[in-house]
N, C-alpha and C positions, 0 to 999 in steps of 0.2 A: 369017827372022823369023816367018813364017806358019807355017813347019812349027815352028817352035820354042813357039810358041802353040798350035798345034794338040794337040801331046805336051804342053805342061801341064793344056791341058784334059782329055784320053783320062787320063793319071795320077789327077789328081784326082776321077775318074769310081769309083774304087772305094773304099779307107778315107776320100777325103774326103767322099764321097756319104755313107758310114757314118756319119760324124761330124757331116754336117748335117742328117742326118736326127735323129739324138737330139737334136741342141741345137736342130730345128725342136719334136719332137717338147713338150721341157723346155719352151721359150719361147708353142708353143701352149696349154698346161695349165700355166698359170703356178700356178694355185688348187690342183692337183690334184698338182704335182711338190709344192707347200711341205707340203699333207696327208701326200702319201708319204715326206718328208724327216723332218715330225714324228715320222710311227707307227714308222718305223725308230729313232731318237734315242731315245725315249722307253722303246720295245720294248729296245733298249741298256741305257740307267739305269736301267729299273726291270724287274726280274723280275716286281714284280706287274703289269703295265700289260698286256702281249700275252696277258690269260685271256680265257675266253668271259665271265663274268660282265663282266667291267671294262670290255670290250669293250660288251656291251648297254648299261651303265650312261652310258658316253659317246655312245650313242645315246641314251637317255633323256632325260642332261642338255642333248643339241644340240636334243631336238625343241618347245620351247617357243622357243625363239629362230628356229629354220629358218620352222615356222608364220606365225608374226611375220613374218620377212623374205623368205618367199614371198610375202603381202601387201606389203611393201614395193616388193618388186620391181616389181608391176606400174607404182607412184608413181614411181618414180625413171626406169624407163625409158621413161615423159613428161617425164622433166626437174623433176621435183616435188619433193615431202620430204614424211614424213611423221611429225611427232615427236611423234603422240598415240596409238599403237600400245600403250604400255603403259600406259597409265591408261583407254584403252579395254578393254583383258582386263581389268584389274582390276575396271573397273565393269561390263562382263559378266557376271561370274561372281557380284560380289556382287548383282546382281540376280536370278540363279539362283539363290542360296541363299536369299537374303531373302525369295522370292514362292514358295519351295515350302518352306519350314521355316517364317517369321513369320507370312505371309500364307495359308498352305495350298494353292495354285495346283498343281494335277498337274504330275510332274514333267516331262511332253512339253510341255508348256502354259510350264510355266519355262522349259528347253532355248530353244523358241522365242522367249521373249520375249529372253532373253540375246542370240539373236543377234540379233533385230530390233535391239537394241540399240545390237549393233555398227555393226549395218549404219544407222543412224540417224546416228550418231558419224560414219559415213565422207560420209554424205550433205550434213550440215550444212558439215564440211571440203569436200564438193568444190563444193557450193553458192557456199562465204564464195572459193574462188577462182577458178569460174570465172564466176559472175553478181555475186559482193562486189568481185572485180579485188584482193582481197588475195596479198600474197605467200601461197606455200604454208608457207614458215617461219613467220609471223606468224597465220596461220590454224591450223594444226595447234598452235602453241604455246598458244595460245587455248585450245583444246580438250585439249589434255594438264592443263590447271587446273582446266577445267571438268568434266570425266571424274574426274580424282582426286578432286576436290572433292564430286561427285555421291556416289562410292562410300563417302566418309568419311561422307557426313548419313545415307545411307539404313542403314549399319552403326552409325553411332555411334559408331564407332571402334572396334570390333569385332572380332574373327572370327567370321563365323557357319558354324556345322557345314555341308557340303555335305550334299546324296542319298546315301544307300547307293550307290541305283542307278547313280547318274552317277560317283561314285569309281572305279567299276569300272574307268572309261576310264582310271584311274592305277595298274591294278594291273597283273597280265601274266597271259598266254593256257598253258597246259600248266603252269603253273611257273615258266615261264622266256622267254617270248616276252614281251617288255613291250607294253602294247598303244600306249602314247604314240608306241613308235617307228612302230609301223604307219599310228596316224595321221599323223604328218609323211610317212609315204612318199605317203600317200593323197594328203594337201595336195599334197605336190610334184609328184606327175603330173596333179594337176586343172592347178596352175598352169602346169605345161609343155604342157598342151592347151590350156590359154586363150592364152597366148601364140603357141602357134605352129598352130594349128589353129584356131580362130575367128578372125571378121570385128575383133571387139574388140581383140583382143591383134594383128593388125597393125597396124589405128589407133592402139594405144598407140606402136610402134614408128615411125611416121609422126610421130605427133604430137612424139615425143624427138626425132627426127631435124632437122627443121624444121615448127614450129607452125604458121606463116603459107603456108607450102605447103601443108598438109595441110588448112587451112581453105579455100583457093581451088582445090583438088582437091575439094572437093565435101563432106567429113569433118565431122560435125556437132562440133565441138574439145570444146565447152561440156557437151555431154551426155556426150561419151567419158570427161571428165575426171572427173564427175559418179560416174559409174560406176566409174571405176577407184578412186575412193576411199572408195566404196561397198564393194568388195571387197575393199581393205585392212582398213577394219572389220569386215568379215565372218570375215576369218581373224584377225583380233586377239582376236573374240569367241571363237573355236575354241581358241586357244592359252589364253587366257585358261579358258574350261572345261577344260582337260589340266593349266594348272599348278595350279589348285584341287582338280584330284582327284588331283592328287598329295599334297596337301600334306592333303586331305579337311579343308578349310577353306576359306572365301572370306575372303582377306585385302586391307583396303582397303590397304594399303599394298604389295600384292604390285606386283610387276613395275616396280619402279621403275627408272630406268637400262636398261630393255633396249630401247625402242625406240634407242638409240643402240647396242649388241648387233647389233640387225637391221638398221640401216643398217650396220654396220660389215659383218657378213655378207655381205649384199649387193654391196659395194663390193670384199671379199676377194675373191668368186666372181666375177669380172669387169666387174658393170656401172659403165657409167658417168655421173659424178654431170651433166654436161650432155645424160644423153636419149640414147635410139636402141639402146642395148644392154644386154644383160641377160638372162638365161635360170635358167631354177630348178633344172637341175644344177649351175652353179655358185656359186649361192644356197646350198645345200643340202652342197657343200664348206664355202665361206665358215663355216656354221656350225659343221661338225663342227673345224674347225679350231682355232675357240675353243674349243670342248666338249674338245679333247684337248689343249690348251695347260693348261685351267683342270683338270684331271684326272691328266695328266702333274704336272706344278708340284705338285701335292696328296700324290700320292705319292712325288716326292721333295723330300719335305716342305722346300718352297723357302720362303722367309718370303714374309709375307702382304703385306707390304710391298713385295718385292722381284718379286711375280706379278705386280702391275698395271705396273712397269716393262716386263718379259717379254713381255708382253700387247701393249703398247704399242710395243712395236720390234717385234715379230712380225707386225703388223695393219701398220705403216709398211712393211717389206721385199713383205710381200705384194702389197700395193699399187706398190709398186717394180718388183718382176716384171714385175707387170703391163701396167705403162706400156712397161718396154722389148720386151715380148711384144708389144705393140701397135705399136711402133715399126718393129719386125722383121719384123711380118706387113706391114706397107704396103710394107715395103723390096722384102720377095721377091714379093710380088702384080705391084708395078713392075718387075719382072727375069723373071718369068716367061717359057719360053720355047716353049711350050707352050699352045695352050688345054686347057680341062677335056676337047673331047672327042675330044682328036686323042690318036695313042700317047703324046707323053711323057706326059700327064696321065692318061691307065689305067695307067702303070709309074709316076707318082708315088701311086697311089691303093694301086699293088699295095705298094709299096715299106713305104708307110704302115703300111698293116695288117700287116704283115710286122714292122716298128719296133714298134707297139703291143703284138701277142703277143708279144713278145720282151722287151719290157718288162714287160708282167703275169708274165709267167715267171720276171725275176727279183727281182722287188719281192716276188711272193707266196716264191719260194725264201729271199730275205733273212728275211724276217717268221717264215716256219718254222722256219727254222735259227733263230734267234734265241730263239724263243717255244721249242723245245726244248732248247736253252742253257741258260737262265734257266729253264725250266721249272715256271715259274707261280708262283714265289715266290722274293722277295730273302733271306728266312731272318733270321738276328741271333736276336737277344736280344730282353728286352723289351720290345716298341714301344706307344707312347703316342697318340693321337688327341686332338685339343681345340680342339672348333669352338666358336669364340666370338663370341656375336651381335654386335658390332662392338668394334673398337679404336681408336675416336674417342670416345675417354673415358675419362677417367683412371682410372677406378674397375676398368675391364675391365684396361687398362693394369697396373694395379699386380697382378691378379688374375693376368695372363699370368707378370706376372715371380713372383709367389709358387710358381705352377707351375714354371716352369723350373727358380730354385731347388734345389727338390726333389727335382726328374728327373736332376739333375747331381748332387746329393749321392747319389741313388740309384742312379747308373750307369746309367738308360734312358734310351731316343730318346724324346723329346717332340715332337710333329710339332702346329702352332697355326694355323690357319687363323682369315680373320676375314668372318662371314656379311656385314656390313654393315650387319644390320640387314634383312636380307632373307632370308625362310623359305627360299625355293623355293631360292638359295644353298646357305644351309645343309644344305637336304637331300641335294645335291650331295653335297656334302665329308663329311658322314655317311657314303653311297654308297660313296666312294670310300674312306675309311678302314675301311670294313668289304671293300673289296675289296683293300684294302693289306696284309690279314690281322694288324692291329691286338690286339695282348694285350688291349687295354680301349681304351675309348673316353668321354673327358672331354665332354658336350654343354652350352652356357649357351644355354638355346632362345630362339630372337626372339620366336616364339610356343610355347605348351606343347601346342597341340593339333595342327599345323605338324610339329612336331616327331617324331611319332607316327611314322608310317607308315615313315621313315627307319629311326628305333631299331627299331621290328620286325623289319625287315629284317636288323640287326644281330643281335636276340634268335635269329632263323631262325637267321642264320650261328654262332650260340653264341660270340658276342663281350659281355662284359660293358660295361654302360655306367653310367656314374656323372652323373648330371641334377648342374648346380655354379648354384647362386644362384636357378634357379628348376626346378619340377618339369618331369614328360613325360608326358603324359596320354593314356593308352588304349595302354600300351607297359608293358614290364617294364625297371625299373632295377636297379642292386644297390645304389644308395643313391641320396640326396637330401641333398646338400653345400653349405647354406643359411642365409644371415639370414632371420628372419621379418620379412619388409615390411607386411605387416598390422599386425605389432606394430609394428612401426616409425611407422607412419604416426599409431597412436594415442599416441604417447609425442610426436611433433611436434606434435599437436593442443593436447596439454595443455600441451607448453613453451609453445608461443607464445600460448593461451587464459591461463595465470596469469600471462604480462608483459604481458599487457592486464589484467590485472585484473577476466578476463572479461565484456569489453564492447568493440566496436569494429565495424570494416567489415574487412575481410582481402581478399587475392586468393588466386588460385591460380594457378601456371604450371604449368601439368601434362606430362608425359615427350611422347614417342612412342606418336600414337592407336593402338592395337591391342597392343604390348607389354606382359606381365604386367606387370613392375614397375611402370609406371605405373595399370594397373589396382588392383595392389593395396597399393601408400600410397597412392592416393588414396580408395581402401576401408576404407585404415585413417586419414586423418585424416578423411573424412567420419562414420567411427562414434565417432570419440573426439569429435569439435567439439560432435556434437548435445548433448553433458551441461551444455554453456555456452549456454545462449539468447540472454545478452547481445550473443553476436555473430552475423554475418550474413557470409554468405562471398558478394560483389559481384561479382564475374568470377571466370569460370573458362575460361581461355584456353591452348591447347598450343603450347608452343616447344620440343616438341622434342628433350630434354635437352642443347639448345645454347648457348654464352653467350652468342656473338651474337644470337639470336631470342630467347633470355631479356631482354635488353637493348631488340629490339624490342616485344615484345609489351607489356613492362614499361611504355616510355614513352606505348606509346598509353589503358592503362586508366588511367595516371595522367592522362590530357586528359579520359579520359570520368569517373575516380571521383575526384575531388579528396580525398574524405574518407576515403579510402583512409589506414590507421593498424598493417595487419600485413599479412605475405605469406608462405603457405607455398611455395616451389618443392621438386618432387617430385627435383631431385636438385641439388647444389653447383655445376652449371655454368651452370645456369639462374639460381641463386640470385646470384649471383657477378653473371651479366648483369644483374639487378633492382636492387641494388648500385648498379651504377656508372648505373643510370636515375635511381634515388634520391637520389644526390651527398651532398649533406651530412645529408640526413634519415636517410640509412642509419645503424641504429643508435643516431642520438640520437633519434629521437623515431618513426620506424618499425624496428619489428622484422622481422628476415628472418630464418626455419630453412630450414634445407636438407637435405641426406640425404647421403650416402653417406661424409661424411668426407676425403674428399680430401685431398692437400695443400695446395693454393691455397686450400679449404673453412676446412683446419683454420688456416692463416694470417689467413683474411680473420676468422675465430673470435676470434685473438688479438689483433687490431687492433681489434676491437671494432665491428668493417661489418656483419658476419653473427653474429645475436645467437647464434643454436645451430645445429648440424650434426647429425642423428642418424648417428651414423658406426658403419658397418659396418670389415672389417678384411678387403678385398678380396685381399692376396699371403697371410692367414693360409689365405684360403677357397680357393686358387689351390693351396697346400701341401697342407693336406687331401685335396680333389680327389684331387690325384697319389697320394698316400698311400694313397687307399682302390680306386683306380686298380689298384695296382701289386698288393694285398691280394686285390681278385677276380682280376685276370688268374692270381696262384698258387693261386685256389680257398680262401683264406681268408675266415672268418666276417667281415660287419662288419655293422656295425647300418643297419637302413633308415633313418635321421635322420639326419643330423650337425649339430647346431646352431652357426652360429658365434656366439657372444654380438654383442649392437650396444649401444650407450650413447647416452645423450645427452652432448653435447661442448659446454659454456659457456667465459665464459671464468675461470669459476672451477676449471676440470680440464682446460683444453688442454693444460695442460703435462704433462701424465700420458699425452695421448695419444700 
């Protein structure tokens, strides 16, 4: 029996040694096998993904998230959270722009105050938990309100232009070096020497590990924490200035959703959410992982719908991994037969690095062979691009399908991405459709100055681009494929001005603070109103272009304005919310216009709830788009304008519409 155990062991000693060393190898780099399994997959489906530009670009897009959740990092691995990361960049940057453009503050003097800013933000957070005894959820949630809230009064709801100077940090070095990526590498190895080379970053690890020890080992808790949330903000502020000079704007509504990005990050790259582990190489995977998931998916043009699924079981497995990597390392740590410094642990260290080169060897052979395969382009026919500032709204909705449409009766790939409503997004998926090698490229900007720097990009690469519903500012288009909302806004004015009889109190529910179109119908029913005296416009409050928030906002000015007798909302979903706040008044005795036409719009028109809709004809402007699309990509003429007519919609012509 002994010797029979003994021969199983000595057998198992060579191909099984092999075979537990890769699955130790796999199970150790749980973050870093699912990175290698993507760029392979991906490198696969798409010929354009494994180029050097695509490549940079998916650095680019990971290094405003990585920044972010190198700062996270340090909160998590005390066992903390920190959910005001992104409305801290936000309000960083828009204090940057606002004290060296509005205020004239030099631009080192701005720089500074931004991040004092940050670092302000992290201090109040570490103050409210470790001298308030608040949760860190309920503290950071706090300040994610209060930061967003900040950026929106001090902007207006704005974008304000950044520095020359400071954009620079969003352009690249020779040509072709981006520098944002340089700054996350920089980030990354500040944070891998605070963690693991200062006094601070083993307190942090002390404190994740067990708090109550680490207090009665002598650890000042209160101050460490202090600190670490301090540092959080400090790099939220850094990210925060890199996604503004990308976008060379400071947007109050940037970075929304991405502290939840960077804790996902974070959690991808191994640490863990009770404290004690965590390190910023695989922080710093975590992120590129998403960056090649959300770039991958783009270029093969997956529905936009069907990303955030993808996303979402990809961040789950991850995490999966990782758990049984975790499971599997206590296993063999307990079976060890060996210490580290006796011979089997110098033949498992040799073995190791022997496993690792052998692995980079054929990871980097696969990616070669593959990127030479494919050889930097999937080829086809005409292909289409068309990032759309969001698809949570029917207006966009109907514009998507007038597009496709077209692209099917035309015989090209139309590839639809949807920004959310978020620039820095967008600029992404710009990015990537111009590294997809794109015939033309369809853009509906969240923002028109946002917007810029991307489409340049595109103009460099001599890919034509077509601006659809609103312009692109400080960029070359080959057309502008649009309703006039200006004019729009003045045709709402006067509808709803001569069913009062020009005289009354009105509201407003105004769009999404920072987005053209709501800038400009409410440009244009402020310049149409002023020709009526009789009336006085009583609030003006934003929801959003939501119906549920239209619905709220609705019922609260009706507590504060009783005499409230007309209501412009800047688009049908809103309007539709104000509606159902208004119940029976809707229509009989208060008028509600709306904008965009809708179907639910153009319903609520015919029942007689919503008095008028200025209705655009969003699947006509979607067709066009494509049309004129399809016309530069073959180097045909087409005119700089495309107007798409708009009407007003009563209910004496719904049925026409």
């Amino acid at each position: 029996m002994a010797t029979d155990t003994l021969k199983n062991r000595t057998d198992g000693g060579g191909g099984g040694a092999s075979a537990r060393s890769v699955r130790r190898l796999l199970l150790d780099n749980g973050a870093l096998s699912a990175l290698v399994v993507l760029v392979v997959a991906m490198s696969l489906l798409s010929g354009d993904f494994l180029t050097t530009q695509n490549l940079l670009n998916v650095g680019v897009q990971a290094a405003v998230t990585a920044i972010l959740a190198f700062g996270v990092t340090f909160v998590i691995v005390t066992a903390g959270i920190d959910l005001s990361v992104g409305s801290v960049a936000a309000l960083s940057a828009t204090v940057l722009a606002w004290s060296a453009t509005s205020e004239g503050v030099p631009v080192w003097l701005a720089v500074v105050l931004a991040v004092g800013t940050g670092i302000a933000c992290g201090l109040v957070n570490g103050a409210l938990v470790s001298y308030g005894k608040l949760p860190p959820f309920i503290a950071t949630l706090a300040m994610l309100s209060v930061g967003r809230g900040l950026s929106l009064v001090i902007s207006q709801g704005s974008p304000i232009a950044f520095p020359g100077s400071v954009s620079r940090i969003g352009d690249t070095l020779g040509g072709w070096l981006p520098v944002p990526v340089l700054v996350m590498v920089a980030m990354g190895l500040i944070t891998a020497l605070i963690l693991g080379r200062t006094y601070l970053g083993r307190s942090m690890y002390a404190i994740g590990g067990n708090e109550e020890a680490a207090r009665l080992s002598g650890l000042r808790v209160k101050r460490q924490k202090v600190a670490v949330y301090a540092l959080s903000g400090l790099f939220a502020a850094v990210a925060g200035i890199v996604l503004a000079s990308r976008l060379s704007s400071a947007q109050p509504q940037a970075a929304q959703g991405y502290e939840l990005d960077a804790i996902a990050a974070v959690v991808i790259g191994g640490a863990s959410l009770a404290g004690g582990v965590g390190k910023a190489s695989g922080t710093l995977i975590g992120a590129l992982i998403l960056a090649v998931l959300r770039n991958g998916l783009n270029l093969l043009s997956v529905s936009a719908f069907w990303q955030q699924v993808v996303i979402g079981v990809v961040i789950a497995l991850a995490v999966l991994l990782d758990t049984v990597r975790s499971r599997a390392g206590a296993s063999a740590t307990a079976s060890g037969a060996s210490g580290p410094g006796g011979a089997g642990g110098r033949g498992r260290k040799g073995a190791r690095a022997v496993t690792y080169t052998v692995a980079a060897v054929l990871v980097a052979a696969v990616i070669g062979g593959v990127s030479f395969w494919n050889n930097g382009s999937s080829g086809g026919g005409t292909k289409l691009g068309l990032s759309l500032s969001t698809l949570n709204n029917p207006f966009f909705v109907q514009l998507k399908a007038g597009a496709e449409a077209e692209a099917k009766a035309k015989g090209v790939d139309l590839t639809v991405t949807d920004a959310q409503n978020d620039a820095s997004q967008q600029a992404n998926q710009i990015q990537n459709f111009t590294s997809g090698a794109m015939s033309s490229v369809i853009v509906n900007p969240v923002d028109s100055d946002a917007a810029g720097p991307s489409v340049r990009a595109a103009n460099k690469a001599g890919i034509p681009v077509i601006a659809a519903d609103r312009g692109v500012n400080k960029a070359d288009i080959a057309t502008l494929v649009a309703s006039d909302n200006v004019a729009g806004g003045r045709q709402a004015a006067r509808t709803l001005a001569e069913k009062l009889g020009g005289k009354g109190q009105i509201v407003i529910l105004q769009g999404t603070a920072g987005t053209s179109a709501s800038r400009e119908r409410g440009q244009g029913f402020a310049e149409g109103i002023k020709a009526y005296p009789g009336i006085t416009v009583v609030a003006r409050q934003p929801a959003d272009f939501d119906r549920t928030k239209g619905l709220d906002v609705m019922t609260n000015m009706l507590q504060a304005h009783s005499g409230v007798n007309g209501v412009f909302a800047e688009n049908d979903e809103m309007a539709l919310g104000a509606i159902k706040a208004l119940g029976s008044k809707a229509g009989a005795s208060i008028p509600v216009v709306g904008f965009d036409g809708t179907p639910d719009g153009l319903k609520a028109v015919e029942a007689g709830t919503l008095y008028a809709s200025v209705a655009q004809q969003p699947a006509e402007l979607g067709r066009l788009a494509v049309l004129n699309a399809i016309k530069a990509a073959q180097g045909d003429g087409i005119a700089s304008t495309v107007k798409v007519p708009v009407k007003v919609v009563t209910a004496k012509n719904v049925a026409d519409s």
